[in-house]
C-alpha positions in Angstrom: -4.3 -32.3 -16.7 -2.5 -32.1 -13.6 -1.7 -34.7 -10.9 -4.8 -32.9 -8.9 -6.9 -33.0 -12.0 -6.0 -36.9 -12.0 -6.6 -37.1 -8.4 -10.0 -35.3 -9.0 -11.1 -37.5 -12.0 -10.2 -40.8 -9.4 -12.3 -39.3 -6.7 -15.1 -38.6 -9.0 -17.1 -42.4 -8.9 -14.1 -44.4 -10.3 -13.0 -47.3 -9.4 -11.1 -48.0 -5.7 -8.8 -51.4 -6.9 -7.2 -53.5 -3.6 -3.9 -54.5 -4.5 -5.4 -58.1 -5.2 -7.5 -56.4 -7.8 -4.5 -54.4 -9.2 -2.5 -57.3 -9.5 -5.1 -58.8 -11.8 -4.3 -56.3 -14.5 -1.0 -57.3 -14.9 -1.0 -57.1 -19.0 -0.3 -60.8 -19.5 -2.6 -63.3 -21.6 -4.7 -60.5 -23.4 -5.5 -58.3 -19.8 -5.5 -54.7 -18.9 -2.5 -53.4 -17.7 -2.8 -50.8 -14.6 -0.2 -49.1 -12.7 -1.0 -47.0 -9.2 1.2 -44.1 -8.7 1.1 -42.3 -5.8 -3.1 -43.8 -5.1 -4.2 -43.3 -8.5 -4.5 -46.1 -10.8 -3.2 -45.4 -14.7 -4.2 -47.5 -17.4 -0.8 -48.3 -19.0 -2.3 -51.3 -21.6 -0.6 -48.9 -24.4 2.5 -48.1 -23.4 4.9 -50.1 -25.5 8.2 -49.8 -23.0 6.0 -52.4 -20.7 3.7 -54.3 -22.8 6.1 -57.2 -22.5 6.4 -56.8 -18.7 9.1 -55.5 -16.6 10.5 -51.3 -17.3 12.9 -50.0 -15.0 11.9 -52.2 -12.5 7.8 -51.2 -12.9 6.0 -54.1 -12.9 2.0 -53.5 -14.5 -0.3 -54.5 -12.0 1.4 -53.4 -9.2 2.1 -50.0 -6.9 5.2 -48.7 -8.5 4.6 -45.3 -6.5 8.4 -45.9 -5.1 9.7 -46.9 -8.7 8.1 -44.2 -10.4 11.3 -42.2 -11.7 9.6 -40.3 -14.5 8.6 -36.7 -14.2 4.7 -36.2 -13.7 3.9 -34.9 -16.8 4.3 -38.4 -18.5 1.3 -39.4 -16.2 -0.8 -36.4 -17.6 -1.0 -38.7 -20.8 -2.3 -41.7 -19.1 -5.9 -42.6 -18.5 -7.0 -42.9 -15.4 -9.3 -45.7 -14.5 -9.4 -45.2 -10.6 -8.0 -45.2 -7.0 -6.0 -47.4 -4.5 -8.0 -48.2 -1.7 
């Protein structure tokens, strides 16, 4: 899936998180934890390099669209739950 097929799937009825919301799934005391990269919102609850918090400076439950150092194709493997409003 492509960044434009994720955009798609966000557009499509999902979700629109706030950044009050997005902080909320932060991954700490048994909750979700989201990432939004560039608008779209990831589900990142099973990615082992931040289940304990912090990764290169990405933080879950934040907008790490400015941190995001990885090459796109690592967010073709995440769910996407929805949108940054």
């Amino acid at each position: 899936m492509s960044n434009k097929a994720s955009a798609d799937q966000a557009d499509s009825g999902q979700k629109v998180f706030t950044l009050q919301e997005l902080a909320q799934h932060d991954g700490l005391n048994g909750a979700p934890a989201y990432l939004a990269i560039h608008g779209i919102v990831y589900d990142v609850t099973r990615v082992k390099l931040l289940k304990d918090g912090l990764h290169h400076d990405v933080l879950p439950g934040k907008d790490v669209s400015d941190l995001f150092i990885h090459n796109n194709a690592i967010l073709n493997r995440l769910p996407v739950i929805g949108k940054l409003g």
